[in-house]
Each structure stands twice: as structure tokens, then as C-alpha cells.
N, C-alpha and C positions, 0 to 999 in steps of 0.2 A: 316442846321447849323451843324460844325464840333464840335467832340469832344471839340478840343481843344479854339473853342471860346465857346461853352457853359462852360469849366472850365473859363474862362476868366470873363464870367459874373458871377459867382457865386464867385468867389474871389472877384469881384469887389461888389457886393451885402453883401457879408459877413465886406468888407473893408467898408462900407457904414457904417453898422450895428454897428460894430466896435468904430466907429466916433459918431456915436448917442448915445452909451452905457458911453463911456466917456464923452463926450459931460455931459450928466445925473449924472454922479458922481461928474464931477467940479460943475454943478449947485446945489447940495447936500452937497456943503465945499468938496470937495476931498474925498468923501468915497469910500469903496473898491465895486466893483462890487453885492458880495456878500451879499452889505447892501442894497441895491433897488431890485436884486433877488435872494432872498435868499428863500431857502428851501418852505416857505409855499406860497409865490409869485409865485414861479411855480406852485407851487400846484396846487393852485385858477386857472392857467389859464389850466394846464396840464388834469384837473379832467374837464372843460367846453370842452374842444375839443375832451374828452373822452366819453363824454356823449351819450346816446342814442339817445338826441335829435338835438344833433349837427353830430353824427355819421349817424345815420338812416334819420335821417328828412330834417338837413341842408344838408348834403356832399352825400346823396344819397345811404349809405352803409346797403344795403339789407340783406348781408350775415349775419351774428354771429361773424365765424372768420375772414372775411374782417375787423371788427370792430376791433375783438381784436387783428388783425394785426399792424391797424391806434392806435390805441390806443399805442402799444410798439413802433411804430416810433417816437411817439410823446413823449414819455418818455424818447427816445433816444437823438433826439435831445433838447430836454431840461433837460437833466444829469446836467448842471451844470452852474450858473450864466452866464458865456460867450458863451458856445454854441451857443443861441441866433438863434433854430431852422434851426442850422449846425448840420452835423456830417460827419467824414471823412471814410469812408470804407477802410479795409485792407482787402484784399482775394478779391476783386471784390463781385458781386453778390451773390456769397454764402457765402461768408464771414457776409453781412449782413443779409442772410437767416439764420446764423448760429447763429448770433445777437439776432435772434427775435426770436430762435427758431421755426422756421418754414420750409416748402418747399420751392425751389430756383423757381419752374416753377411756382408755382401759386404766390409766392410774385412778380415775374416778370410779370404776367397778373396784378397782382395788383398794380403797379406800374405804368404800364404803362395806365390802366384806371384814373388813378389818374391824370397823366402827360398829357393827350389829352384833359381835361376838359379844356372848355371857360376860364376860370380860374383857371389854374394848382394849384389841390393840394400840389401837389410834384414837383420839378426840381432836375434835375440828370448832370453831367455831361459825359454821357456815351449815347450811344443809346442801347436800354431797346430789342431791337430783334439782334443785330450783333456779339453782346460781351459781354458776362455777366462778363467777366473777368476784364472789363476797368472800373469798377464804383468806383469812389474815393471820389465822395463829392454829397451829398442829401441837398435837405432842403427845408423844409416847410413854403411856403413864408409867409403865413396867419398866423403863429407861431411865425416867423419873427417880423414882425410888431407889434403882442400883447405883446411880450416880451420887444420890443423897448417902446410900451405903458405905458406900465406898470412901467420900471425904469422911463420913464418920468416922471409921474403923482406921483410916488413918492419922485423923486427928487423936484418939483414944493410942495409937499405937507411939505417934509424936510426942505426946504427951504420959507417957507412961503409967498411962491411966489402971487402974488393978483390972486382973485378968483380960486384958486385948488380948486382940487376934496380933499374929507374926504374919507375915509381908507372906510368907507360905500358902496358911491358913485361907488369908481375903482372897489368895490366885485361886485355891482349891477349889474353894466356896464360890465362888463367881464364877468356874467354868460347870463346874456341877448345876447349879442351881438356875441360872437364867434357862438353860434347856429345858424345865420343867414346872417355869414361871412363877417361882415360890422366892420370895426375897426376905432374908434371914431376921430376926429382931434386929436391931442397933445395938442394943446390949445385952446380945448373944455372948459367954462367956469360951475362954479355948474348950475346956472342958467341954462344954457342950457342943460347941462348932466339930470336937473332936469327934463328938458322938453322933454328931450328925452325918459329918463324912462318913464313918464308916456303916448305918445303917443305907446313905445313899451306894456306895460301890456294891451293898449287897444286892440290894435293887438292878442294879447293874444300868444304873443313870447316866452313867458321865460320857464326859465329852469323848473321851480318849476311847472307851467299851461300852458305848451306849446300841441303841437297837442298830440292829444289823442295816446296812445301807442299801439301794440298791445295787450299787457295783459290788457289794461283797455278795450279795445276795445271788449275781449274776455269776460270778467267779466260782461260787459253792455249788450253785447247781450244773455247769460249764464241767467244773471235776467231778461231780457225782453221776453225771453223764459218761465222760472218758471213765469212770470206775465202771462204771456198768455193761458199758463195751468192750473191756479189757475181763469182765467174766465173760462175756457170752463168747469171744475171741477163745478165749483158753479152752473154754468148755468144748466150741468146734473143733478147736485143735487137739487136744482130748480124745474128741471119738473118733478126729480122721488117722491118728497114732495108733489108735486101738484098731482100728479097720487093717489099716493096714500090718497089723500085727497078726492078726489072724489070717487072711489072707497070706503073708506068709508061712505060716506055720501048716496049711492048708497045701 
């Protein structure tokens, strides 16, 4: 696939995105973009895809600063209500290395790990080993969508549309679910969303009791140690008690 048709879909993806974000403000009375994602709506969704457990566990991001790479992309392309998990580079490739403050070669491995997964975390419209000078437009398609989510369920919530989500529900649903890359119908009903939560906490997905970390991991094995030198501790103390019991008694 050429440059120039992968900018072709990514124009056409963003022009999509576009049409769904207004789409969400006319079903909200005509509100401004800014009032379905505004400042703390990203947040909510910018802080879950930032996570450790969406970083390390769901998206496979081993390194530290892989993560805190994924994390400033993600911050980047959601700057600002319309973004909408766009963002357009100036300077090519180091212009965005320049962005994140980072290296140009290793954000280019990383990048390009990202873009080869089963389901691209990232889309470029540039080829990521030819040209690092041609990159003009990124985006995070998984970012995409949650962003499209999110003014949905709040336009449907504005507009008191039958069966929406409550302001609860879209936090639950958004820390649960971006960890394990699955982004809900649009018109997912409570009932369902209901049912959803609760089959994910059984799973034991969520942010809050998801897979064990490595510092808990470390911590657990740290006290499973101290337990098991506090038996063999007793145990010596034990038979030096008893020794010396007989020995008296002797």
C-alpha cells in the first residue's frame, strides 16, 4: 500500500470520525464539541489507555519507556476535543520525536511495532523504514473509537435519550474495557452495560483488580519468603528447645 492511499484512508477515517462527533452534538441540541469532550472526558479515557494495565497487560508494552512513549502519543492525539485520536506531524518523524521528546530511531521501532500488530495500534501514513521525513498524519484507531464513544453516550445521556448510560456507568465501562481493547456498541443499553460490568469484574479485568503487577508480584513473593523463613526459624528454634530440654532432664 502507497503513501498516498494510506493518507487517503486516514483522511477518510478522520472525515468519518468527523461526522460521528457532530452527528453527537446535533443529538445533544447543537452543543459545542467541547461539551461531550471536554477536559475531564478525556481524561477518564487518556488516564485508562495510560495505564499499566492497559499499557503492560492489554497492549503488551514491556519496556517503561515504551509505555511512557504510548502514553505522550496518547496525550497528543487527544489535545483537544476534535482531535478525535488524530494528529498531524510537521518536520516528518523527528518532528514528532521532537514532540514527545524522545529519540527518532527508537520512536521509529516503536512505531513500527505498534503498526504490525493483528490490530494496529497505530496507523501512519508514511512507511515507518523509507522515509522518516514523509509522516504527516498518525492515529490511534482504538483512541478513535473510545473518543467517538464517549461523546455518544454523553450526547444520548444529554439528551435523554431511552435506556443511556449514567455518567457512572460510561467511567466503569471506560476503565474496564480500554485494558482489554474491546469498545462497547453505541447503543449498548444500562441493562446490558449492567451485564457487561458484571461478567467483566468476574473475569477480574478491571483497572482497579486486574492481573497482578509486577511490584505486587514482588511484594507477594518478598512475604512468601519472610513466611517461609519464619517456619524454618521456629522449626530450629523447636528442636534447639527440645534439646535443650532433654539435656536437662538428663
Amino acid at each position: 500500500m502507497d503513501n498516498q492511499q494510506d493518507l487517503e484512508e486516514l483522511h477518510s477515517e478522520l472525515g468519518i470520525a468527523e461526522v460521528k462527533l457532530s452527528y453527537a452534538c446535533y443529538l445533544a441540541g447543537g452543543c459545542y464539541p467541547s461539551q461531550l469532550l471536554g477536559p475531564r472526558a478525556r481524561h477518564l479515557v487518556v488516564r485508562a489507555f495510560s495505564s499499566e494495565l492497559a499499557a503492560r497487560s492489554g497492549f503488551g508494552m514491556r519496556q517503561k519507556t515504551m509505555r511512557a512513549r504510548w502514553s505522550q502519543l496518547i496525550q497528543l492525539t487527544a489535545a483537544t476535543p476534535t482531535a478525535l485520536g488524530f494528529f498531524k506531524i510537521e518536520g516528518g518523524l523527528r518532528g514528532l520525536a521532537q514532540e514527545l521528546s524522545t529519540d527518532h530511531t527508537t520512536l521509529s521501532r516503536n512505531l513500527k511495532t505498534w503498526a504490525e500488530r493483528p490490530y494496529p495500534l497505530v496507523r501512519t501514513d508514511f512507511d515507518l523504514l523509507s522515509d522518516c521525513k514523509s509522516l504527516g498524519w498518525i492515529q490511534i484507531p482504538l483512541l478513535t473509537d473510545w473518543l467517538i464513544w464517549t461523546a455518544e453516550q454523553r450526547a444520548r445521556l444529554e439528551s435523554g435519550q431511552p435506556a443511556h448510560l449514567y455518567e457512572k456507568t460510561i467511567v466503569g465501562l471506560t476503565e474496564h474495557m480500554i485494558p482489554i481493547g474491546i469498545t462497547p456498541p453505541c447503543d449498548i443499553t444500562s441493562e446490558e452495560a449492567s451485564g457487561l460490568m458484571d461478567a467483566i469484574k468476574a473475569s477480574k479485568k478491571s483497572v482497579s483488580s486486574g492481573p497482578e503487577t509486577l511490584e505486587a508480584r514482588i511484594r507477594r513473593l518478598r512475604e512468601e519468603r519472610r513466611e517461609k523463613f519464619r517456619k524454618i526459624w521456629r522449626k530450629g528454634y523447636e528442636q534447639r528447645e527440645e534439646r535443650r530440654r532433654l539435656a536437662a532432664v538428663a
